[in-house]
LUMVO-412456 format. One record per residue (C-alpha): residue in one letter; y, z, x. Coordinates in steps of 0.001 Angstrom, whole numbers, plus 524288, in hexadecimal, padded with zeros to 5 digits. Layout:
BEGIN
<node residu="a" py="Y" pz="Z" px="X"/>
...
end
This chain:
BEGIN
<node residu="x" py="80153" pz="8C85E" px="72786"/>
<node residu="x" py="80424" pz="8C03F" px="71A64"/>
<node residu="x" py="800EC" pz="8B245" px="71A49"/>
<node residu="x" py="80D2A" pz="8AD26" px="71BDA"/>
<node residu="x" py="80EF2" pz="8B15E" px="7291D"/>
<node residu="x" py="801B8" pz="8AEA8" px="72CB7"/>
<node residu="x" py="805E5" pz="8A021" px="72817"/>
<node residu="x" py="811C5" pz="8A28B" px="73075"/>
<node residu="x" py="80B1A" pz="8A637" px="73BD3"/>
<node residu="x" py="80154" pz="89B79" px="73B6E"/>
<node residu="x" py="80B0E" pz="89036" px="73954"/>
<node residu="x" py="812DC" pz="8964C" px="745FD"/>
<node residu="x" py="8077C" pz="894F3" px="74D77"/>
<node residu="x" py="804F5" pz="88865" px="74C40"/>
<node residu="x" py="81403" pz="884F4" px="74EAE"/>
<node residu="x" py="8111E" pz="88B47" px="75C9C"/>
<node residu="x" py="8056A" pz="882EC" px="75DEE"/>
<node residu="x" py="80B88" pz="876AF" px="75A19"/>
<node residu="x" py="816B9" pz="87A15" px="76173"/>
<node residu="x" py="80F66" pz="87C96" px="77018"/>
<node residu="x" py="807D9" pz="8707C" px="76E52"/>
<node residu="x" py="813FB" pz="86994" px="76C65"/>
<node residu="x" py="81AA7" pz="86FBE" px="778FF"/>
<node residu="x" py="80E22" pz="86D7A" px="780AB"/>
<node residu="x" py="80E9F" pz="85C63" px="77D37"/>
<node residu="x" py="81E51" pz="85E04" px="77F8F"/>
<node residu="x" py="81B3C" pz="862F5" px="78BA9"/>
<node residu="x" py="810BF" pz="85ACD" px="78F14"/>
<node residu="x" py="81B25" pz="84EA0" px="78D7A"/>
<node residu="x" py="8262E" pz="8558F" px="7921A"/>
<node residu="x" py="82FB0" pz="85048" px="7A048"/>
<node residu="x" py="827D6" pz="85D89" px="7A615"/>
<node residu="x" py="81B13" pz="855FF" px="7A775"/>
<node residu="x" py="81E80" pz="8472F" px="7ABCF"/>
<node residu="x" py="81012" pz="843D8" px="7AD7F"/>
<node residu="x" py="80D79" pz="8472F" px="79E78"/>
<node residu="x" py="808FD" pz="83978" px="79A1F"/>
<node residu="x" py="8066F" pz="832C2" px="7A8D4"/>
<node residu="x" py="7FA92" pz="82E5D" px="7AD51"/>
<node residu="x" py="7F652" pz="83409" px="7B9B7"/>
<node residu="x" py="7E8DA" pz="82D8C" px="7B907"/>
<node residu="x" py="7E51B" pz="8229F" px="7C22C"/>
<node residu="x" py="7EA95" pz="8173E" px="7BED2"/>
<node residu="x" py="7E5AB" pz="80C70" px="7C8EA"/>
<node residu="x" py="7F423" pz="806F0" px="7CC40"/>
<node residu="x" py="7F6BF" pz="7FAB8" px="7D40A"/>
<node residu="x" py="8007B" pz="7F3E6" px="7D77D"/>
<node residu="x" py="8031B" pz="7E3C4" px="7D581"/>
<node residu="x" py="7FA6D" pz="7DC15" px="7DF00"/>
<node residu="x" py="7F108" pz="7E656" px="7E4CD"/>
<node residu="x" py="7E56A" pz="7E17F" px="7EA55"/>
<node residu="x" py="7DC5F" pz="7EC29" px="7E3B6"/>
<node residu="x" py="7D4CE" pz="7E95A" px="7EF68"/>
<node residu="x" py="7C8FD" pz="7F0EB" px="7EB08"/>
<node residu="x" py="7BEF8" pz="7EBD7" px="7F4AD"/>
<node residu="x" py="7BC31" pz="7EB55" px="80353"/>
<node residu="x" py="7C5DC" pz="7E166" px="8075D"/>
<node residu="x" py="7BFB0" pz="7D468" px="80C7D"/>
<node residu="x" py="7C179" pz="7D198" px="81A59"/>
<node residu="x" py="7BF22" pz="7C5AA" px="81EEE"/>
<node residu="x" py="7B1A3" pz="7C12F" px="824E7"/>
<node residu="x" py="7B73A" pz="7B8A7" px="82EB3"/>
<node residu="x" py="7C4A2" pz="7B25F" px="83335"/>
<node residu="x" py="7CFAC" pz="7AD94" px="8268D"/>
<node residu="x" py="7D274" pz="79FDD" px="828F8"/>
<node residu="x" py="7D8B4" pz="79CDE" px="832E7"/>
<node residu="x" py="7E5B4" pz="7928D" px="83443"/>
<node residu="x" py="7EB73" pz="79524" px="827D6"/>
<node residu="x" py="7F707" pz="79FA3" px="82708"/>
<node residu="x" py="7F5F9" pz="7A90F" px="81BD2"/>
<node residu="x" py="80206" pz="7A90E" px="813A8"/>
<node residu="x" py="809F2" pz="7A5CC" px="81F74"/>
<node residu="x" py="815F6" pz="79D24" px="82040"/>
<node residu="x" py="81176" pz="790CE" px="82726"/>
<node residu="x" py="81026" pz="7911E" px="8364E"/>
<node residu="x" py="80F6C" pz="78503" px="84155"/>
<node residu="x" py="80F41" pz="78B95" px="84EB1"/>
<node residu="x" py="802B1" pz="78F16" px="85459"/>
<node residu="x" py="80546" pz="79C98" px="85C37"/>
<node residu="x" py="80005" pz="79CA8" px="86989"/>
<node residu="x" py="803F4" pz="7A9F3" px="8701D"/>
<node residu="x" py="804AD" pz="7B778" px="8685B"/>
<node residu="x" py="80808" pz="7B676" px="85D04"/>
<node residu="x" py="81498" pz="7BCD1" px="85679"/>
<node residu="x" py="81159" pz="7C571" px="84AC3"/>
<node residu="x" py="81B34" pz="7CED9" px="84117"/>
<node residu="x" py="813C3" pz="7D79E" px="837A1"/>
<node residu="x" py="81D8B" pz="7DBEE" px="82EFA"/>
<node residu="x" py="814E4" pz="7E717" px="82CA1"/>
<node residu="x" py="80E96" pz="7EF3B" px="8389A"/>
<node residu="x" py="80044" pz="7EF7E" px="82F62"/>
<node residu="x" py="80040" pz="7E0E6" px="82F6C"/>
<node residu="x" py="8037D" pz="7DFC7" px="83D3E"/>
<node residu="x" py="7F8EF" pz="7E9A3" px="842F6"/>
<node residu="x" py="7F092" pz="7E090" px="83AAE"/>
<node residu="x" py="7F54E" pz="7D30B" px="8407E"/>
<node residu="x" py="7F5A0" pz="7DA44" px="84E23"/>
<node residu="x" py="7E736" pz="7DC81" px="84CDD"/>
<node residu="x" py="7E50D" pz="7CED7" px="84768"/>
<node residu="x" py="7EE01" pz="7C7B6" px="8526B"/>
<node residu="x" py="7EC36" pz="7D09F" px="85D60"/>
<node residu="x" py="7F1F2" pz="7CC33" px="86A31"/>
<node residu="x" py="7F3D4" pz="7BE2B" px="86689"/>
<node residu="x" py="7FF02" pz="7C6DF" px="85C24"/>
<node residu="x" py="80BAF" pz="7CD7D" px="85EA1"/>
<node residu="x" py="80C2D" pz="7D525" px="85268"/>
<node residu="x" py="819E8" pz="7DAD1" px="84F42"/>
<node residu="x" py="81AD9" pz="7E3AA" px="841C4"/>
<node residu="x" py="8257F" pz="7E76F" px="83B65"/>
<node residu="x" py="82438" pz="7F25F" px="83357"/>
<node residu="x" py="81BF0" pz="7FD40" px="83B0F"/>
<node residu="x" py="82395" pz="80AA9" px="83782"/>
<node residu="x" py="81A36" pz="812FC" px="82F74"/>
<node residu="x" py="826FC" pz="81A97" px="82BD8"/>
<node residu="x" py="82E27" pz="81236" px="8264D"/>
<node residu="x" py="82E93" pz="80A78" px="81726"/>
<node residu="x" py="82A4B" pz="7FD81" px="81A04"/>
<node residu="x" py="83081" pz="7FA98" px="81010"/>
<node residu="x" py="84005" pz="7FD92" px="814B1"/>
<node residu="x" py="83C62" pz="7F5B8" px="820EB"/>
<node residu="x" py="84815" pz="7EDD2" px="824D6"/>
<node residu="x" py="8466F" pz="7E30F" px="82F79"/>
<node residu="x" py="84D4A" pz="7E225" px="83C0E"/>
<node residu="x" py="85225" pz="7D7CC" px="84469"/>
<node residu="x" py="844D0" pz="7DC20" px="84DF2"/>
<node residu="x" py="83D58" pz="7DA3F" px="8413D"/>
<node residu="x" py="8443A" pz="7CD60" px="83EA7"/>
<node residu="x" py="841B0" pz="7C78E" px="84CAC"/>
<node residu="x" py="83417" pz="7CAF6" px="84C82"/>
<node residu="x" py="83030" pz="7C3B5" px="840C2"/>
<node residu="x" py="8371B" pz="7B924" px="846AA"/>
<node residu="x" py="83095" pz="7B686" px="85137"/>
<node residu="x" py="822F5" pz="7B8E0" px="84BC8"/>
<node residu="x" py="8188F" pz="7ADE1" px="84ADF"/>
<node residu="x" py="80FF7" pz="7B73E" px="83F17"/>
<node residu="x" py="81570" pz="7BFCC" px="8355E"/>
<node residu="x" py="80F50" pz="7C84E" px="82B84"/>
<node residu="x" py="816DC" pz="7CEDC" px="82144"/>
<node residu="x" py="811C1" pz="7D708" px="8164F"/>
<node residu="x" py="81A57" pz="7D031" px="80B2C"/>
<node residu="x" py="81AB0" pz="7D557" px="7FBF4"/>
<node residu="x" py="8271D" pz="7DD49" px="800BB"/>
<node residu="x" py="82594" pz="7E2C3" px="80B9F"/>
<node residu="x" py="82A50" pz="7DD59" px="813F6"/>
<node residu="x" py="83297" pz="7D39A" px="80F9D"/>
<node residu="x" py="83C02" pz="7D683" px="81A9C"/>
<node residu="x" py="832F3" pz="7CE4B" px="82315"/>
<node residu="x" py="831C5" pz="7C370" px="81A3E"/>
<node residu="x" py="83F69" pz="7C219" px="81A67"/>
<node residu="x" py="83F68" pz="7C2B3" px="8285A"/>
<node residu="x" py="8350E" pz="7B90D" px="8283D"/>
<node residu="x" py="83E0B" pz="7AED4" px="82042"/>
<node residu="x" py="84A2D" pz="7B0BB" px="82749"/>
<node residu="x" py="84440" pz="7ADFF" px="8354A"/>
<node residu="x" py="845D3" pz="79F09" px="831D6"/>
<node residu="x" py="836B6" pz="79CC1" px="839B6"/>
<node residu="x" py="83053" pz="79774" px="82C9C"/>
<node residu="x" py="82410" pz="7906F" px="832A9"/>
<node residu="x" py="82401" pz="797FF" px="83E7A"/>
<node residu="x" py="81F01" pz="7A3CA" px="83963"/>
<node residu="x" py="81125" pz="7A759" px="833BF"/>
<node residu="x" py="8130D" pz="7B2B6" px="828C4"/>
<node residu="x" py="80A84" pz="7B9BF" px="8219C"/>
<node residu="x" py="80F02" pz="7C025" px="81443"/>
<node residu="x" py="802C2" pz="7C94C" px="8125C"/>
<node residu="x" py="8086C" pz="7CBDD" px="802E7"/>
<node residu="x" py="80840" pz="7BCD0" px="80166"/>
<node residu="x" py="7FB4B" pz="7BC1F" px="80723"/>
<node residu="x" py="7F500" pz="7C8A1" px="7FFC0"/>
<node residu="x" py="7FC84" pz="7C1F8" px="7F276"/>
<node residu="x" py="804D7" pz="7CFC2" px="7F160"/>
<node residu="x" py="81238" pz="7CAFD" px="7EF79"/>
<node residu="x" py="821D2" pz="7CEED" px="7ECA4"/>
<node residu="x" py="823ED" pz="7C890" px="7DDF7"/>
<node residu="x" py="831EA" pz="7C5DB" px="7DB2D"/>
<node residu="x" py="83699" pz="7CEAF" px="7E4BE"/>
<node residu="x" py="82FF8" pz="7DAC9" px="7E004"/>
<node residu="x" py="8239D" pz="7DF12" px="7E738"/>
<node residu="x" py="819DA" pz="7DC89" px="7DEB6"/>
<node residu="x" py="80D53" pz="7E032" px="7E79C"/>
<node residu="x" py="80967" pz="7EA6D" px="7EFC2"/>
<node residu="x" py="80F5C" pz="7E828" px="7FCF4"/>
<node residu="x" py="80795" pz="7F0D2" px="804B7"/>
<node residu="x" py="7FB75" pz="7E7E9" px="805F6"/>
<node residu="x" py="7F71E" pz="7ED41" px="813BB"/>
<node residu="x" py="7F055" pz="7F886" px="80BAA"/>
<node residu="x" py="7E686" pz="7EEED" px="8042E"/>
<node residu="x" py="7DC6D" pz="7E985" px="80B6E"/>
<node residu="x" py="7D8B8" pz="7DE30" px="80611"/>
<node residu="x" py="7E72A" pz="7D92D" px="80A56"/>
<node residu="x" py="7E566" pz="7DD05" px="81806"/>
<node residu="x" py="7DB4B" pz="7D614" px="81894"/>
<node residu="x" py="7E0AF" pz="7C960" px="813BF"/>
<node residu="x" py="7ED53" pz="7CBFF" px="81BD2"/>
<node residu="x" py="7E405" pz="7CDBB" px="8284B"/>
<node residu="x" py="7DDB5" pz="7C128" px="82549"/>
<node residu="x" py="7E8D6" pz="7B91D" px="82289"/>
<node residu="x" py="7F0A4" pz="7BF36" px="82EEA"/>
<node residu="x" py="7E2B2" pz="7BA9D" px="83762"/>
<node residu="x" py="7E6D0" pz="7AC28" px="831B5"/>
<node residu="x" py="7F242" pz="7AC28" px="8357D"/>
<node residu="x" py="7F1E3" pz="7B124" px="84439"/>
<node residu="x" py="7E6F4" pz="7A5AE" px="84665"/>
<node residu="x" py="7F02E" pz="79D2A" px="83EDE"/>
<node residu="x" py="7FB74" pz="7A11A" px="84A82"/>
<node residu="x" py="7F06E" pz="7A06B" px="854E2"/>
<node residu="x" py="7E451" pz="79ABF" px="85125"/>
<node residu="x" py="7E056" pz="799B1" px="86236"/>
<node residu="x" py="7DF2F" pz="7A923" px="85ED2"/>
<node residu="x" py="7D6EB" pz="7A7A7" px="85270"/>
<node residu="x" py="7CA99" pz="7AD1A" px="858AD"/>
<node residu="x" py="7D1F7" pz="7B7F9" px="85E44"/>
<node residu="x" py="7D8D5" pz="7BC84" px="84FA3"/>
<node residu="x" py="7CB4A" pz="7BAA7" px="849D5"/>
<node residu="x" py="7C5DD" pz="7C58A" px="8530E"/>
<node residu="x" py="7D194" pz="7CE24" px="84F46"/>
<node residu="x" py="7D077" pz="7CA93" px="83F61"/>
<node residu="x" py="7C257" pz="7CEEC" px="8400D"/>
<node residu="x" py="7C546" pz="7DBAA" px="8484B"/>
<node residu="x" py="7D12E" pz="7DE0C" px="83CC7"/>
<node residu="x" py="7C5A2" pz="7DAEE" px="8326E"/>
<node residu="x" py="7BC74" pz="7E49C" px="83777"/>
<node residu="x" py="7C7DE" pz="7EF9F" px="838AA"/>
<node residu="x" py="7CBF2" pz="7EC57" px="82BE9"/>
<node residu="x" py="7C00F" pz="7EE5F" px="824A9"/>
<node residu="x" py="7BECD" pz="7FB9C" px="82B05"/>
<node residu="x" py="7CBFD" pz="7FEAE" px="82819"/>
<node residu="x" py="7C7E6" pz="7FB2F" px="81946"/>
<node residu="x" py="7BBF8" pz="8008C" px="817F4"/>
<node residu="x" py="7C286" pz="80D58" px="81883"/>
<node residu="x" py="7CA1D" pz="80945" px="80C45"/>
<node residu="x" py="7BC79" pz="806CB" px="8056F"/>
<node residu="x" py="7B811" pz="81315" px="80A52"/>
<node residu="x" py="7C1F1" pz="81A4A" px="802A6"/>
<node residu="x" py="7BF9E" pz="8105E" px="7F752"/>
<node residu="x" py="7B207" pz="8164F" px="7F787"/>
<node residu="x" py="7B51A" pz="823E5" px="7F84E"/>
<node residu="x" py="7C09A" pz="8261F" px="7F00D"/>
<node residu="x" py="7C339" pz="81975" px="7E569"/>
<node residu="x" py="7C9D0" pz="81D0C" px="7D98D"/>
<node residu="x" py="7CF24" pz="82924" px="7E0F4"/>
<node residu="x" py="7DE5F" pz="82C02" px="7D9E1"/>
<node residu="x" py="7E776" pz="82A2F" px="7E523"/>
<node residu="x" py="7F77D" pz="8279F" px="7E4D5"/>
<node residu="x" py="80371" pz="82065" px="7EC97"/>
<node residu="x" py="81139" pz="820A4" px="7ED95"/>
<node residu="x" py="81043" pz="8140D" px="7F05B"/>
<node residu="x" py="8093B" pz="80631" px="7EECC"/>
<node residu="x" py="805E4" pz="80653" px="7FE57"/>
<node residu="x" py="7F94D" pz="80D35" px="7F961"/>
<node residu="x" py="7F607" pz="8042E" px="7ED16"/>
<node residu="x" py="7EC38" pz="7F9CD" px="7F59C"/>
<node residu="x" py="7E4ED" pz="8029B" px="7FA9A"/>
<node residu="x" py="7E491" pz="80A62" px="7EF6F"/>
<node residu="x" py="7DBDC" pz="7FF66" px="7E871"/>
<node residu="x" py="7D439" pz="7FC9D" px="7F35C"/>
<node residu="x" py="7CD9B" pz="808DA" px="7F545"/>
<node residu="x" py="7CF12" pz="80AAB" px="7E61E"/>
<node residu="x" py="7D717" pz="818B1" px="7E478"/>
<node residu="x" py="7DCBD" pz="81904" px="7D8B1"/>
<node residu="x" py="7EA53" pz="81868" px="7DCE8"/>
<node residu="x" py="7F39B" pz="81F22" px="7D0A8"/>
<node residu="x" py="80174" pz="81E92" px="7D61E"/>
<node residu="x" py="8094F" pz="81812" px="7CC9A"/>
<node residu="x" py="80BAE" pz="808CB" px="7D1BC"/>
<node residu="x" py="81A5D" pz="80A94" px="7CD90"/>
<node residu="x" py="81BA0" pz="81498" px="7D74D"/>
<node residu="x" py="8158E" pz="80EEA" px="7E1D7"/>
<node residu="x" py="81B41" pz="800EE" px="7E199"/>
<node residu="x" py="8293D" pz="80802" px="7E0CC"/>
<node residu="x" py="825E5" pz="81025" px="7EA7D"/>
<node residu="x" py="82053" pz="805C1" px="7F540"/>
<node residu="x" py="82CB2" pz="7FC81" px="7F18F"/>
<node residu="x" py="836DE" pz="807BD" px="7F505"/>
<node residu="x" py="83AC7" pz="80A96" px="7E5AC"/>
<node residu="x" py="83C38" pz="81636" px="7DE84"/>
<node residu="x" py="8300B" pz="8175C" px="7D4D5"/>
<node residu="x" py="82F36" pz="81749" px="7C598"/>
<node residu="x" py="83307" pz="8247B" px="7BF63"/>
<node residu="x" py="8256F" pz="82442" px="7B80F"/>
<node residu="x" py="81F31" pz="8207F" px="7C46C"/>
<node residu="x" py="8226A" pz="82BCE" px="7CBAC"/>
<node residu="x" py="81FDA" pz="83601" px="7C16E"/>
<node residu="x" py="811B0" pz="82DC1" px="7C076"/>
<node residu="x" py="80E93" pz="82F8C" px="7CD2D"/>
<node residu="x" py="8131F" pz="83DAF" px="7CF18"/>
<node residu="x" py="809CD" pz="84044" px="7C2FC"/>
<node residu="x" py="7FF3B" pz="83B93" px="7CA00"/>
<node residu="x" py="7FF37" pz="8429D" px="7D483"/>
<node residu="x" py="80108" pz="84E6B" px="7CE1E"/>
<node residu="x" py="7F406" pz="84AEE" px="7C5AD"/>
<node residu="x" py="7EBD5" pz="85007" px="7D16D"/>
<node residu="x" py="7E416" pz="84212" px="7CF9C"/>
<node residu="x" py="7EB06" pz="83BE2" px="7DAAF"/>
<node residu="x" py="7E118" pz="83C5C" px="7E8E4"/>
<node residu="x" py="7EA3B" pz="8386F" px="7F2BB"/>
<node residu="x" py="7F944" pz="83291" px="7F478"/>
<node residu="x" py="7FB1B" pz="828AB" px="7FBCB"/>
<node residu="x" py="80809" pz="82833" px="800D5"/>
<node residu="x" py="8106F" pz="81DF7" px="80999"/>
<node residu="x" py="81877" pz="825E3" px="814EB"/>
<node residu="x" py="821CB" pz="819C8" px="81714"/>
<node residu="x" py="8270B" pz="817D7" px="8095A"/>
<node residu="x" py="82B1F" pz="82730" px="806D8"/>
<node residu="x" py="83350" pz="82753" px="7FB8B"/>
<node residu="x" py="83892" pz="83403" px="7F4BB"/>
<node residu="x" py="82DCB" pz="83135" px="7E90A"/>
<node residu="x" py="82440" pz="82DC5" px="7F0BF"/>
<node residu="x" py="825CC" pz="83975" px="7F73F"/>
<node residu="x" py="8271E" pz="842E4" px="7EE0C"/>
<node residu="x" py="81A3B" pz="83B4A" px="7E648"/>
<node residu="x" py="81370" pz="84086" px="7F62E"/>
<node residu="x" py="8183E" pz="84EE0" px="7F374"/>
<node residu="x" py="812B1" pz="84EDA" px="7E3FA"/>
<node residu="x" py="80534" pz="84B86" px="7E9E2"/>
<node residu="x" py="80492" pz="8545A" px="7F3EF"/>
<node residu="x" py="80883" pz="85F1D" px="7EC3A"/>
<node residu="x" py="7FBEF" pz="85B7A" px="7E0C7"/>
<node residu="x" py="7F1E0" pz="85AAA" px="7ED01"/>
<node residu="x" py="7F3E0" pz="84BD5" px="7EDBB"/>
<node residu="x" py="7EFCB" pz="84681" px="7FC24"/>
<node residu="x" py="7FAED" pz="83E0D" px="801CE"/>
<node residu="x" py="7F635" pz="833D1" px="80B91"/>
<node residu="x" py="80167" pz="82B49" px="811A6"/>
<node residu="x" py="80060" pz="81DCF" px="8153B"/>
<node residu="x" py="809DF" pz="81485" px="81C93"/>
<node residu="x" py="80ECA" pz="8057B" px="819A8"/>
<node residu="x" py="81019" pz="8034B" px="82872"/>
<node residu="x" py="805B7" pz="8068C" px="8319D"/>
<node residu="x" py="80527" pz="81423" px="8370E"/>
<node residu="x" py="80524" pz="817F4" px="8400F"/>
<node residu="x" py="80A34" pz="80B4E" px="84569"/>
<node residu="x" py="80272" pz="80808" px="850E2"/>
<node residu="x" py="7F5F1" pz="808EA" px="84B4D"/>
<node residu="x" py="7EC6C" pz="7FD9D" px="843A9"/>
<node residu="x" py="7EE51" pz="7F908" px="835B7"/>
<node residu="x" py="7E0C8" pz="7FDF1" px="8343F"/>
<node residu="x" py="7E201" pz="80BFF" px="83ABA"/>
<node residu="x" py="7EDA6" pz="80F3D" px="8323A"/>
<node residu="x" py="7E908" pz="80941" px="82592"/>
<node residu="x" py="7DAA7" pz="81149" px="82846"/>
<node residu="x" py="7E3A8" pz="81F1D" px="82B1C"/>
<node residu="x" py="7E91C" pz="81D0E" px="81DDF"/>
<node residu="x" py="7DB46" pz="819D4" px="81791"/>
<node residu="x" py="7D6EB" pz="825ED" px="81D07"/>
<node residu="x" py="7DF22" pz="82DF7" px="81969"/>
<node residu="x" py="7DFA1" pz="829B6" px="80B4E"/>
<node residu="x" py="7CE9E" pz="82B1D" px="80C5E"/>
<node residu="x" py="7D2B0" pz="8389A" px="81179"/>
<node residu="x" py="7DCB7" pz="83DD7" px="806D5"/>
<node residu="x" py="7D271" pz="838E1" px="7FD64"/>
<node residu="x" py="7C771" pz="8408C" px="80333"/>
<node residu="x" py="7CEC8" pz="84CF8" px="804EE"/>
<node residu="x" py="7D1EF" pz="84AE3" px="7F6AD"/>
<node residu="x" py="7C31A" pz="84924" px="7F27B"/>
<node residu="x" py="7BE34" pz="85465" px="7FBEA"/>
<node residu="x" py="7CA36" pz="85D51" px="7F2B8"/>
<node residu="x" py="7C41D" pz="85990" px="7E761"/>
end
C-alpha cells in the first residue's frame, strides 16, 4: 500500500468518527428524546401561599377567646336551642359536628367522594339550607364560591355568623384567579386555626354551652394531635423522600412531612382548577416519572382528567406506587380524622414498600 492511500484511508476514518459523534449529539437533541435537556431532579416546588408548615402544628393549651367571631359577618341574636349549621364541605362539618355536638344540627353540602367538587352546582335544597342556618362555614379561595353567592343573595346580612376559613388562614382568590392553594384541610397548621376559630364562634352563638364546647374542643385537640403525629412520624422516617401529584391537593402535606414533592406546579394548579396543563408541563412531568427517582404518586380519584390519567398509567408502568386520595371525605360516614389517618397510612405504607424494594 503506497502512501497516498494510506493518507486516504486515514483521512476517511476520521470522517466516520467525526461523523458518528455528530449523529450521536443530533440524536441526543432530536423530537425522539423529549426529556433531552429537562430536569428530572428534585426541585422543591410550591405553590403561592403554602404554609411550609414544617413543624408539629401548635394546638392550643387551653380555650381561644371566647365572644369574639372569627372573620364572621356581624351577629345580634343569642341562639338558645340547637343550633343550625351548613358546612359547605362534609370535612369541615364532621369537624364542627364534633366541636358542637348535640347543641348542633350540622348539614354539609358536598359529601360525594365521587364526584369533582369542583363542578358542584347548587340546588334549590342547597339554597334553602343555607338559608335558614344560624352558622356557616365555607372553605372560600374558590371553592366554593357557589355558597358565597348563596350566602349574599339570601338577603339575612346580620343574621348569619360565617366563617370564610381562606379569609381566616390569609389564602385568598386575587382578581378572580385563584391565587392560593384551596385545599387547606390537608395542612395542619390550618386545621388547627379553623378548629379554634369555629370553637369561638359556637360559644359566641351559645355562650350558656361554653363549658360544654370546651370539653368537646379539648377531646378534638387530643384526636388531633394523634391524628398529626402520624404526619411527623413519616416526617421522621422518610423527609426528603422524591414523591409526585397530579394535582396541588397533595402540595400541604407535602411540606409538612418534608417529601420532596417534584411535580411541576404548572401542572398541578391546572390540573386542581379543571384546565388543560402547559405543553412543557406535561412532557416535565412524564420525564420524571420515567427517571425511576419518583417514590410514590399521589393521585386525586375525584378530579380524573384524561392527563391525569394517563400521567397514573406512565407510573405504574416504571414501578411508581400510586396512592389515591379524596377532596371529600371517604368513605362518607366516617371522622375527619379516620379518613385523613387511612390516607396517611397508606402514603407511610407505599413509602415503606418502596424502601424495603430498595
Amino acid at each position: 500500500m503506497n502512501q497516498r492511500t494510506k493518507s486516504a484511508l486515514a483521512v476517511a476514518l476520521v470522517v466516520v468518527v467525526v461523523a458518528a459523534g455528530a449523529y450521536e449529539v443530533l440524536a441526543s437533541q432530536s423530537p425522539s428524546n423529549p426529556c433531552a435537556g429537562l430536569s428530572t431532579t428534585p426541585s422543591n416546588a410550591t405553590l403561592s401561599n403554602v404554609n411550609a408548615a414544617g413543624a408539629t402544628p401548635p394546638l392550643s393549651r387551653g380555650p381561644p377567646r371566647v365572644g369574639v367571631p372569627a372573620l364572621a359577618l356581624p351577629h345580634s341574636d343569642i341562639v338558645t336551642g340547637t343550633i343550625d349549621v351548613v358546612a359547605a364541605e362534609n370535612f369541615w362539618g364532621s369537624l364542627i359536628s364534633q366541636l358542637g355536638g348535640n347543641r348542633t344540627a350540622v348539614t354539609s353540602i358536598l359529601t360525594d367522594p365521587n364526584a369533582d367538587p369542583h363542578e358542584y352546582e347548587a340546588g334549590s335544597s342547597t339554597a334553602v339550607a343555607i338559608t335558614n342556618a344560624q352558622y356557616i362555614v365555607v372553605n372560600g379561595v374558590g371553592y366554593d364560591d357557589w355558597a358565597l353567592s348563596l350566602i349574599a343573595a339570601d338577603g339575612k346580612g346580620s343574621g348569619q355568623l360565617v366563617l370564610n376559613v381562606g379569609d381566616l388562614n390569609g389564602v385568598r382568590v386575587t382578581g378572580g384567579i385563584v391565587s392560593g392553594n384551596p385545599h387547606q384541610w390537608y395542612n395542619p397548621v390550618y386545621v388547627n386555626a379553623t378548629v379554634a376559630a369555629m370553637y369561638t364562634n359556637l360559644t359566641y352563638l351559645q355562650p350558656s354551652s361554653t363549658a360544654y364546647f370546651q370539653a368537646n374542643y379539648a377531646a378534638l385537640n387530643v384526636s388531633l394531635a394523634q391524628l398529626y403525629g402520624q404526619a411527623t412520624e413519616i416526617r421522621d422516617q422518610f423527609a426528603g423522600a422524591v414523591v409526585a401529584s397530579t394535582e396541588s391537593i397533595f402540595v400541604y402535606l407535602a411540606n409538612f412531612t418534608h417529601l420532596d414533592l417534584i411535580s411541576p406546579p404548572a401542572f398541578m394548579e391546572a390540573i386542581a382548577e379543571g384546565n388543560d396543563p402547559p405543553a412543557q408541563s406535561v412532557i416535565q412531568f412524564q420525564c420524571q416519572l420515567e427517571s425511576g427517582q419518583v417514590r410514590v404518586l399521589v393521585y386525586n380519584e375525584q378530579t380524573v382528567t384524561p392527563i391525569a390519567t394517563n400521567m397514573k398509567a406512565i407510573a405504574a408502568s416504571h414501578n411508581v406506587t400510586i396512592v389515591g386520595v379524596t377532596e371529600t371525605i371517604q368513605p362518607p360516614g366516617v371522622s375527619f380524622q379516620t379518613w385523613m389517618l387511612g390516607e396517611y397510612l397508606q402514603l407511610q405504607n407505599a413509602l415503606n414498600a418502596y424502601a424495603l424494594g430498595h
